[in-house]
C-alpha positions as CSV (number, residue, x, y, z in Angstrom):
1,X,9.8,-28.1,-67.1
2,X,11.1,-30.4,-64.3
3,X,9.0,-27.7,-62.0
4,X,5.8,-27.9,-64.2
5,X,5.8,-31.7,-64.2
6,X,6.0,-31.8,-60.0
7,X,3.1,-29.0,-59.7
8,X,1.2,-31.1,-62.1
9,X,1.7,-34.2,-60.0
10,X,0.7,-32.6,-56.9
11,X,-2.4,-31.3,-58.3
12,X,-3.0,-35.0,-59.4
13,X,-2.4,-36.2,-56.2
14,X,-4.4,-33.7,-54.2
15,X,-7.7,-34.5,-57.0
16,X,-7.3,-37.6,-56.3
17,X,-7.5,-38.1,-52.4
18,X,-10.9,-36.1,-52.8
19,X,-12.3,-38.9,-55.2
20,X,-12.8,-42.4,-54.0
21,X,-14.9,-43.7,-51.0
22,X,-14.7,-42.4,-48.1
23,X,-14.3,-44.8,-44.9
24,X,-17.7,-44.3,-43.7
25,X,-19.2,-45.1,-47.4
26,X,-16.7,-48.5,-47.2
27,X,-18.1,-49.0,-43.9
28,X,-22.0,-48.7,-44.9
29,X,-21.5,-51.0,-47.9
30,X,-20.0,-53.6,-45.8
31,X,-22.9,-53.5,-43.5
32,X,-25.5,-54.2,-46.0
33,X,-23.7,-56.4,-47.6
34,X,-23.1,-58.3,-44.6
35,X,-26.7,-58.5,-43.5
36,X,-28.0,-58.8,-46.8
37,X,-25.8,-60.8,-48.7
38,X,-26.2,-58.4,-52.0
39,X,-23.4,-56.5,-53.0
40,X,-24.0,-52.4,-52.1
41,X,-22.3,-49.3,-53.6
42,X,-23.3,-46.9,-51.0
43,X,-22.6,-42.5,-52.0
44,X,-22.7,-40.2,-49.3
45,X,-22.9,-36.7,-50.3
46,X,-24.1,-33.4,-48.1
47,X,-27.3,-34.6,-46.7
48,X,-27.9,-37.6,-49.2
49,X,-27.6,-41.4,-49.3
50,X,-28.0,-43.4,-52.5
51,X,-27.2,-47.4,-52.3
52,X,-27.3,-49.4,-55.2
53,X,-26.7,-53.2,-55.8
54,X,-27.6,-56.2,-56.5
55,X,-29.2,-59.6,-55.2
56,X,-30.7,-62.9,-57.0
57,X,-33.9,-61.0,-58.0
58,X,-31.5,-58.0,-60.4
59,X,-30.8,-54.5,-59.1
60,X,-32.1,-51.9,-56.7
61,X,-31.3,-48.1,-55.8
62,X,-32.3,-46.5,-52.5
63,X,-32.2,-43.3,-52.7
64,X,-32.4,-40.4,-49.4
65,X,-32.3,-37.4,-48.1
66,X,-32.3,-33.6,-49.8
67,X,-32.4,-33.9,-53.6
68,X,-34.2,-37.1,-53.8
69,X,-37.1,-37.0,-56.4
70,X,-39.4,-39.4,-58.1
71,X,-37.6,-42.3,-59.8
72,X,-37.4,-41.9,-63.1
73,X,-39.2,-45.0,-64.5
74,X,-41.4,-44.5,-61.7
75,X,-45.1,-45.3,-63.2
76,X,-46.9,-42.5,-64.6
77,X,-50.2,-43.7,-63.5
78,X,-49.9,-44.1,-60.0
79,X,-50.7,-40.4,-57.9
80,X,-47.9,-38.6,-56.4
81,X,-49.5,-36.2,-53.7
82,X,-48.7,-32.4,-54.7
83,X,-47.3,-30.4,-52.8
84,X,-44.9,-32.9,-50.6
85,X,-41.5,-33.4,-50.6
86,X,-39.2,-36.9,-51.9
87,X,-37.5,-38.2,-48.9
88,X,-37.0,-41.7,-50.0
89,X,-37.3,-43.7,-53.8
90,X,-36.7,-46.7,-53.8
91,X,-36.9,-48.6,-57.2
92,X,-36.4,-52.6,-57.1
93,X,-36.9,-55.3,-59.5
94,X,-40.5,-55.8,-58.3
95,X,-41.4,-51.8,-58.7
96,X,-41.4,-48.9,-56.8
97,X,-41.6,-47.9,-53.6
98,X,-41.5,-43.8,-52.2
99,X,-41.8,-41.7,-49.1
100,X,-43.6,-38.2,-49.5
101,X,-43.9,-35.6,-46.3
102,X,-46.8,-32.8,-46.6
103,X,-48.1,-30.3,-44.4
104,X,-51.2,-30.9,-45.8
105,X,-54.1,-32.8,-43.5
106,X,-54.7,-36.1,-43.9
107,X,-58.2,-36.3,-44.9
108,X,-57.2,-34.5,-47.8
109,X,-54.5,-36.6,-49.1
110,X,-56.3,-39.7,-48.8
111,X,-59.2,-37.8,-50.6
112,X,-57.0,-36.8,-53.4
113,X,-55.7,-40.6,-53.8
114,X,-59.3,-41.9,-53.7
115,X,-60.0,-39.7,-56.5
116,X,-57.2,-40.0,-58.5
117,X,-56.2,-43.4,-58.1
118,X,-59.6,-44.4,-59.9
119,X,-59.5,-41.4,-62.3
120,X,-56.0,-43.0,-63.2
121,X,-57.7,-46.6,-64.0
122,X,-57.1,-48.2,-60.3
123,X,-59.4,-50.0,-58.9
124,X,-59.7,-50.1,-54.8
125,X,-59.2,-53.2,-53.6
126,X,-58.9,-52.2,-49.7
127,X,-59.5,-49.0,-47.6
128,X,-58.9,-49.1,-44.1
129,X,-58.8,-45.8,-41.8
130,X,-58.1,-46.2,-38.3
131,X,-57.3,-42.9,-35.8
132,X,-53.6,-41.4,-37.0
133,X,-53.3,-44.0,-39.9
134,X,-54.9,-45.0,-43.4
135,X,-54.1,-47.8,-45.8
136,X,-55.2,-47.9,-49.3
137,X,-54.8,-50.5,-51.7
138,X,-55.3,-50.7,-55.6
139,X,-55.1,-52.9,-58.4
140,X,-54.3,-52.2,-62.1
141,X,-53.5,-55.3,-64.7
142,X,-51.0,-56.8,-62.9
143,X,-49.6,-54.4,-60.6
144,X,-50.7,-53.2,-57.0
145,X,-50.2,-49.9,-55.6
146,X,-50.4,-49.4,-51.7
147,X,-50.4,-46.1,-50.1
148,X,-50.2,-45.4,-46.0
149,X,-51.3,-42.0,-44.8
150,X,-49.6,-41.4,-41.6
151,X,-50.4,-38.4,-39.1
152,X,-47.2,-37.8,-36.9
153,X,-46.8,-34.2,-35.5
154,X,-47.6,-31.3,-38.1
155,X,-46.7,-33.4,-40.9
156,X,-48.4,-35.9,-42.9
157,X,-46.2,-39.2,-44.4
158,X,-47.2,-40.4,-47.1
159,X,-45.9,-44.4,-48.4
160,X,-46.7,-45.3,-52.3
161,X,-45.6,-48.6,-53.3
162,X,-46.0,-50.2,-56.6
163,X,-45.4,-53.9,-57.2
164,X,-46.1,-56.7,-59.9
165,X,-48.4,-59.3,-58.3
């Protein structure tokens, strides 16, 4: 028994030094918290971030790296460009904000957010394309959406952000 009760507490122990923060995690959260003044609970897994905490304004979640998808609550009228990948959600008290990557060409995203944007009830407010860039802005009720089409190397970045007025 005597044996049974010491494996049992060496198992316990050896769970438990894999749980908790790690010192680079500790280190992260005291960063931001530091230069932000809201508290932080950062997670570092394999090739993933997620930071969550809060300020004055209520909550927020970052959220990086491989794994990261569409926030939840994230509206279901604004556009998400198909096929691109999640490399950033970011959901704050004030909305939403993501970061998509395609291989698709530019002229075709912004395209497809022209057209669906509107088909979705948005009105444009501004359009502005310049050489490697292009900024869209729309306007539903009381919410804007902005979306910046980037060109950098063979892929195309793609910023949706959706905020109450």
């Amino acid at each position: 028994m005597a044996r049974f009760l010491l494996c049992s507490l060496l198992c316990l122990i050896f769970l438990a030094s894999g749980c908790g923060k790690s010192d680079e995690e500790e280190k992260i959260e005291k960063q931001i918290e530091e230069s932000t003044g809201a508290e932080a609970d950062v997670d570092l897994s394999r090739k993933s971030m997620k930071v969550s905490g809060k300020t004055e304004g209520g909550e927020y979640t970052v959220t990086s790296g491989e794994g990261t998808g569409i926030p939840e609550g994230f509206p279901e009228d604004v556009f998400i460009y198909r096929p691109s990948k999640t490399g950033m959600a970011m959901e704050i008290p004030q909305g939403y904000s993501v970061a998509l990557t395609t291989g698709d060409e530019a002229s075709k995203v912004r395209s497809a957010y022209s057209r669906e944007m509107e088909a979705k009830g948005w009105s444009e407010q501004t359009s502005m394309n310049m050489e490697n860039q292009s900024v869209l802005v729309y306007e539903k009720d009381d919410r804007l959406a902005n979306i910046t089409i980037v060109s950098s190397g063979k892929e195309i970045q793609v910023s949706v952000t959706v905020t109450k007025e």
